[in-house]
VEXKEMI-502929 format. One record per residue (C-alpha): residue number from 1; x, y, z. Coordinates in steps of 0.05 Angstrom, whole numbers, plus 5000, padded with zeros to 4 digits. Each point is the difference from the previous one (the first is absolute). Layout:
N
@k:NUM&u:X&v:Y&w:Z
...
END
This chain:
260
@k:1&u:4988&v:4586&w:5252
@k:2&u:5068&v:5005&w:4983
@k:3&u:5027&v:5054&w:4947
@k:4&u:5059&v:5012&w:4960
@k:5&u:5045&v:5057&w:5015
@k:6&u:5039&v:5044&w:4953
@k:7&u:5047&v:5055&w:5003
@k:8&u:5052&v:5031&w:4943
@k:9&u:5063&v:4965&w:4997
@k:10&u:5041&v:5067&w:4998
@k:11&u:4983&v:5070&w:5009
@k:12&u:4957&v:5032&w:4940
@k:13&u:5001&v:5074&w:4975
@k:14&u:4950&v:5042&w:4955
@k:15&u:5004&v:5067&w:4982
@k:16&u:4940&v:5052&w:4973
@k:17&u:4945&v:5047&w:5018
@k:18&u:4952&v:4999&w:5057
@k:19&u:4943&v:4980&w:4963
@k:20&u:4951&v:5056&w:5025
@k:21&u:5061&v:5057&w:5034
@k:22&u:5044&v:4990&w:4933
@k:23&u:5058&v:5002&w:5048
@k:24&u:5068&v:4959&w:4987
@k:25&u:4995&v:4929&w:5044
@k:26&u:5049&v:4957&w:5012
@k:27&u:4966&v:4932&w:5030
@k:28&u:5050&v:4948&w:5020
@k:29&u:4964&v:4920&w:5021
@k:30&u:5048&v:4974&w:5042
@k:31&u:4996&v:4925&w:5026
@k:32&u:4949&v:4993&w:5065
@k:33&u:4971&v:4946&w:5045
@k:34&u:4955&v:5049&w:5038
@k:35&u:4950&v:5000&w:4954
@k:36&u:4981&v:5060&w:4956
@k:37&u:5027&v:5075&w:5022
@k:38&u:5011&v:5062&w:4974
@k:39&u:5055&v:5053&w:5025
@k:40&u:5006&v:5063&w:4988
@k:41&u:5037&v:5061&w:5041
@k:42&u:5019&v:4945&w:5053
@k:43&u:4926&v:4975&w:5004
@k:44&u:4986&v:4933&w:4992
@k:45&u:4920&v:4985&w:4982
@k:46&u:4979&v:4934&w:4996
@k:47&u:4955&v:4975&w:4940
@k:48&u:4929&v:4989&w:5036
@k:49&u:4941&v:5035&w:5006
@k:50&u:5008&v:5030&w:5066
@k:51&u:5055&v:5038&w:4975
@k:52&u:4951&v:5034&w:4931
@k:53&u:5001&v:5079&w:5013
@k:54&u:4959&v:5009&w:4928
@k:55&u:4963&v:4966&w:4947
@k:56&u:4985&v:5058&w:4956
@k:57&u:5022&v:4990&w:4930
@k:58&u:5057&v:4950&w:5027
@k:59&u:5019&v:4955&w:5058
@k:60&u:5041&v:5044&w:5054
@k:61&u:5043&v:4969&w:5057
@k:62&u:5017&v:5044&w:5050
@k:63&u:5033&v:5057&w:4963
@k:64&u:5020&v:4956&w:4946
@k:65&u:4951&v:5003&w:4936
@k:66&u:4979&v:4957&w:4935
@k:67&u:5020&v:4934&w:5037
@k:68&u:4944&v:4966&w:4954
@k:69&u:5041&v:4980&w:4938
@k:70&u:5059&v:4978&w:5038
@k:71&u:4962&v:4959&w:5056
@k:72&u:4965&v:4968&w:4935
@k:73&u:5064&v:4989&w:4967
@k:74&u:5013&v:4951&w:5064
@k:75&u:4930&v:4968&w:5004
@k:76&u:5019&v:4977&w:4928
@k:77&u:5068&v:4977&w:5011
@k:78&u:4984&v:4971&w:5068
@k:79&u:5047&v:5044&w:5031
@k:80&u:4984&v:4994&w:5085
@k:81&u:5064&v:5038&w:5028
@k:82&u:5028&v:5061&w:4977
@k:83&u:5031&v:5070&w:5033
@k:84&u:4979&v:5059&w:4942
@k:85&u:5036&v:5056&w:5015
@k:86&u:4984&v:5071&w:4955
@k:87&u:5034&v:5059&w:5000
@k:88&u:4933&v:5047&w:4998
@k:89&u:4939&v:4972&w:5026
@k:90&u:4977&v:4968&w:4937
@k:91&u:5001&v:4952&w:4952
@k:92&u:5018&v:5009&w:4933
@k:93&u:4960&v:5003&w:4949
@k:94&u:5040&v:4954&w:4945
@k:95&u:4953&v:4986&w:4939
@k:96&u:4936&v:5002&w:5048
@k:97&u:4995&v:4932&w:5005
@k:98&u:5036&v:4943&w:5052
@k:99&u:5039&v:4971&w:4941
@k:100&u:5065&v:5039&w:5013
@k:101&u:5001&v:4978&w:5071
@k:102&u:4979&v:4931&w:4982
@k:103&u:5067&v:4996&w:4953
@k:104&u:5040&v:5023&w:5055
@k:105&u:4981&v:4943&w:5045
@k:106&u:5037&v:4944&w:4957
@k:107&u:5041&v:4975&w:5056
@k:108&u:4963&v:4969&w:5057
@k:109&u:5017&v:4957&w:5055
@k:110&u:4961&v:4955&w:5041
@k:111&u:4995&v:5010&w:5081
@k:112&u:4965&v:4955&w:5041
@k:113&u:4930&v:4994&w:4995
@k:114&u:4951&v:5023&w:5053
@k:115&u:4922&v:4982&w:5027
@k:116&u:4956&v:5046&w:4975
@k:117&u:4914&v:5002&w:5005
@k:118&u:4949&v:5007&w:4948
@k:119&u:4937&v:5032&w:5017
@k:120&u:4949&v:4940&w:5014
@k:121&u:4944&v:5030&w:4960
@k:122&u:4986&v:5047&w:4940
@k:123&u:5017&v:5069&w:5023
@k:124&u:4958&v:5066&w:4966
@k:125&u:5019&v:5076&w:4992
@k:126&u:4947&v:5034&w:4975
@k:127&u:4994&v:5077&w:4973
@k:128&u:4937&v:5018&w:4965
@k:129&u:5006&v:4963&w:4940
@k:130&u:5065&v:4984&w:5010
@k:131&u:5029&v:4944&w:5037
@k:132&u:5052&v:4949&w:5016
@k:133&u:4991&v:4917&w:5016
@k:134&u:5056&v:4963&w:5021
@k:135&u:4999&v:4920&w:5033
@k:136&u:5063&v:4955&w:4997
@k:137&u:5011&v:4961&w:4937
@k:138&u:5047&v:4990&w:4943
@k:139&u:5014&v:5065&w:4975
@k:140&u:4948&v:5011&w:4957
@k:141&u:4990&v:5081&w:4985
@k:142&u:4941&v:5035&w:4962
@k:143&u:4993&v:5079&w:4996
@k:144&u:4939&v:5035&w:4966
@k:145&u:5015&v:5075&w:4969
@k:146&u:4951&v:5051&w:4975
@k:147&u:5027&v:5025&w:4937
@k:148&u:4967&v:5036&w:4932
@k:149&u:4944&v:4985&w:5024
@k:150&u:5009&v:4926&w:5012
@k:151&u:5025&v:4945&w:5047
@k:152&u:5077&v:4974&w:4988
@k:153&u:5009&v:4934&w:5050
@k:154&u:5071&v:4974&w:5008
@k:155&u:5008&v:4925&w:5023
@k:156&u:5068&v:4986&w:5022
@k:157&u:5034&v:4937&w:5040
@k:158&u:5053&v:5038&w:5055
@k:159&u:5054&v:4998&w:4996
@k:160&u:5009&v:4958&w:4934
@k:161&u:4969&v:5046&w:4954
@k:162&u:5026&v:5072&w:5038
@k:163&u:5055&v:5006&w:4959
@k:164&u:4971&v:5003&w:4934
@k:165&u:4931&v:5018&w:5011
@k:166&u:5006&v:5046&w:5061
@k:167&u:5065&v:5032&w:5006
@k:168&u:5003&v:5043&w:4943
@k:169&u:4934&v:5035&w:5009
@k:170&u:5012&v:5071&w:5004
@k:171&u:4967&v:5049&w:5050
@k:172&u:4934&v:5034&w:4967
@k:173&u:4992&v:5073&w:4978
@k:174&u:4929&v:5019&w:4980
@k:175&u:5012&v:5053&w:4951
@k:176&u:4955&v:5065&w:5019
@k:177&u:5033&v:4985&w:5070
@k:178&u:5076&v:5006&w:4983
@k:179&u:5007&v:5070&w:4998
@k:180&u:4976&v:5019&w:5069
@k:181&u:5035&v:4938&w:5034
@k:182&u:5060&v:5035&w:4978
@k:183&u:4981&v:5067&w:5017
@k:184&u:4986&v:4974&w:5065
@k:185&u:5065&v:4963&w:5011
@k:186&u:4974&v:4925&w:4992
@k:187&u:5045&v:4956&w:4942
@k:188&u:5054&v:5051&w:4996
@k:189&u:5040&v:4936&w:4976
@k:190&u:4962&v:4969&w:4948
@k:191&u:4999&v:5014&w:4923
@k:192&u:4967&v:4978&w:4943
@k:193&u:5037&v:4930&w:4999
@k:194&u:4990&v:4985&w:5067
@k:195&u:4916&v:5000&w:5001
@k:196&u:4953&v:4978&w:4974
@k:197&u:4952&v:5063&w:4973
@k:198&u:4924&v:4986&w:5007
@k:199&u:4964&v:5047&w:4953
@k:200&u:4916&v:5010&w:4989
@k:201&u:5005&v:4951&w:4940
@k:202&u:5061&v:4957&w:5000
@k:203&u:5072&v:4994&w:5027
@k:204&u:5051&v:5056&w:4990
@k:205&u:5055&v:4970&w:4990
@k:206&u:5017&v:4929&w:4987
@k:207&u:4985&v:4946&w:5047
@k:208&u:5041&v:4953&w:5023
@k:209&u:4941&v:4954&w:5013
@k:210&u:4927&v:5000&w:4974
@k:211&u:4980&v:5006&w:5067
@k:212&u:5054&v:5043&w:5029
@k:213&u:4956&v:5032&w:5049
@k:214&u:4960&v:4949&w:5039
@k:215&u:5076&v:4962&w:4999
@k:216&u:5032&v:5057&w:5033
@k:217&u:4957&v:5005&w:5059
@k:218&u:5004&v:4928&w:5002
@k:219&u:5080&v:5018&w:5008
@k:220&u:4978&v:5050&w:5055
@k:221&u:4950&v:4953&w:5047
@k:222&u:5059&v:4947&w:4996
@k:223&u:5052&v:5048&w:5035
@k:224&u:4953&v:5022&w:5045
@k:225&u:4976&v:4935&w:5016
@k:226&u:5072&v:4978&w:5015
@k:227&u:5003&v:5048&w:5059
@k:228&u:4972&v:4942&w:5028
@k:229&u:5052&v:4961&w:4991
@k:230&u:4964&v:4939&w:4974
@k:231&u:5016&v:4968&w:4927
@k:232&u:4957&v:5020&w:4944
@k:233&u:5008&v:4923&w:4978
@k:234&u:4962&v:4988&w:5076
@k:235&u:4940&v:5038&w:4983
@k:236&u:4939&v:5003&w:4946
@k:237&u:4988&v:5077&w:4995
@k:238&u:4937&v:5030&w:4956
@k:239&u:5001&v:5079&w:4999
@k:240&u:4946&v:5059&w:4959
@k:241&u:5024&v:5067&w:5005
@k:242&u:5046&v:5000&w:5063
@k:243&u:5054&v:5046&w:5014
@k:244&u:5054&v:5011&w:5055
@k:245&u:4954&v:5017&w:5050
@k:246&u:4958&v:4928&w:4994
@k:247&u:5067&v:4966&w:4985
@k:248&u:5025&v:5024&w:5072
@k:249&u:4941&v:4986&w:5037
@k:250&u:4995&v:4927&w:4975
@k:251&u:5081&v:4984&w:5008
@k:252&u:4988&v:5026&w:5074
@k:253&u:4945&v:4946&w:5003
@k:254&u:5042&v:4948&w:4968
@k:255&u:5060&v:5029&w:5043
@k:256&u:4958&v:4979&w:5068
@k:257&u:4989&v:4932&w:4981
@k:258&u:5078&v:4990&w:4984
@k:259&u:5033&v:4982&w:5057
@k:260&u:4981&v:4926&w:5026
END
């Protein structure tokens, strides 16, 4: 099939904290028509699967790390082409959520379309009790989250409802966790505003959503997914429980039924 192709009409800069080092980053998007790549130190890494050195707590590429809200940010926008380059090897943080890179990307610009392929059948990922099904369809997106005890299920149509319903979801923080993540080095850039605090009983903080959670990893599986480089309008996606890891493993299975 044929599919659109999109890059950023001029180059982009952000500015904050890697969201797990805390460091200063600098990322700028420049314009592409390469695909998806990330530079860093003179290294260019291309988004795909292949090139995933780490799914622990984020999506890793190469040496560059927390590529999952940013390669989201483009599954929602329908961005295909893009160079990122960072000045540390990792994304920033921003409010925890896609939505600051999604405002950055107002300016697009159509290249010419290209032939992808859709997988020809439903496609499963499976871990324990959690798991991933994708098939080609019309964008049509459900995530199930365990939280308090009980079941949140986010239905979504990609990319028309990402930027209201998905983007803003900020990255979770269970409570009785947060103090040894820090102590341990892990979301060094975050703060109170920029999670969303699970406790025992209730949220910590304010939501953004009711269902902030289960809408946030639904943020996660679509960058991940997009390391495949197939739209997220191109595909019908149910996920319970998945993480990095399962997101990986299934865009490397989408990935080898890309090319025609």
């Amino acid at each position: 099939m044929k599919a659109r192709r999109r890059t950023v009409a001029s180059p982009v800069r952000l500015d904050g904290r890697g969201l797990h080092s805390g460091r200063p980053v600098r990322v700028t998007i420049h314009p592409g028509e390469d695909g998806i790549a990330f530079r860093h130190g003179g290294t260019r890494i291309p988004a795909a699967p292949d090139a995933v050195t780490g799914t622990r707590r984020n999506t890793t590429l190469g040496d560059v790390a927390t590529v999952e809200h940013i390669m989201s940010a483009f599954a929602g926008v329908e961005i295909t082409d893009a160079e990122v380059e960072v000045s540390c090897p990792e994304l920033p943080a921003l409010d925890g959520s896609a939505a600051g890179f999604v405002a950055a990307l107002d300016a697009v610009e159509e290249l010419t379309p290209t032939e992808i392929a859709l997988p020809d059948r439903e496609v499963v990922v499976s871990d324990n009790d959690a798991w991933i099904r994708v098939q080609p369809g019309t964008g049509q997106w459900t995530y199930s989250y365990e939280c308090f005890g009980v079941t949140q299920t986010v239905k979504c149509v990609m990319p028309d409802d990402y930027l209201t319903g998905v983007s803003r979801a900020r990255t979770i923080a269970h409570a009785h966790e947060v103090q040894a993540l820090l102590d341990s080095g892990i979301g060094q850039g975050l703060d109170i505003g920029s999670v969303v605090l699970i406790g025992t009983d209730g949220y910590g903080n304010e939501p953004r959503y009711p269902d902030e959670p289960a809408r946030h990893k639904l943020l996660d599986l679509a960058g991940d997914l997009y390391l495949a480089g197939i739209p997220a309008r191109c595909l019908d996606v149910t996920a319970h429980r998945s993480g990095h890891t399962a997101g990986v493993r299934m865009a490397a299975l989408l990935a080898s039924s890309r090319c025609p």
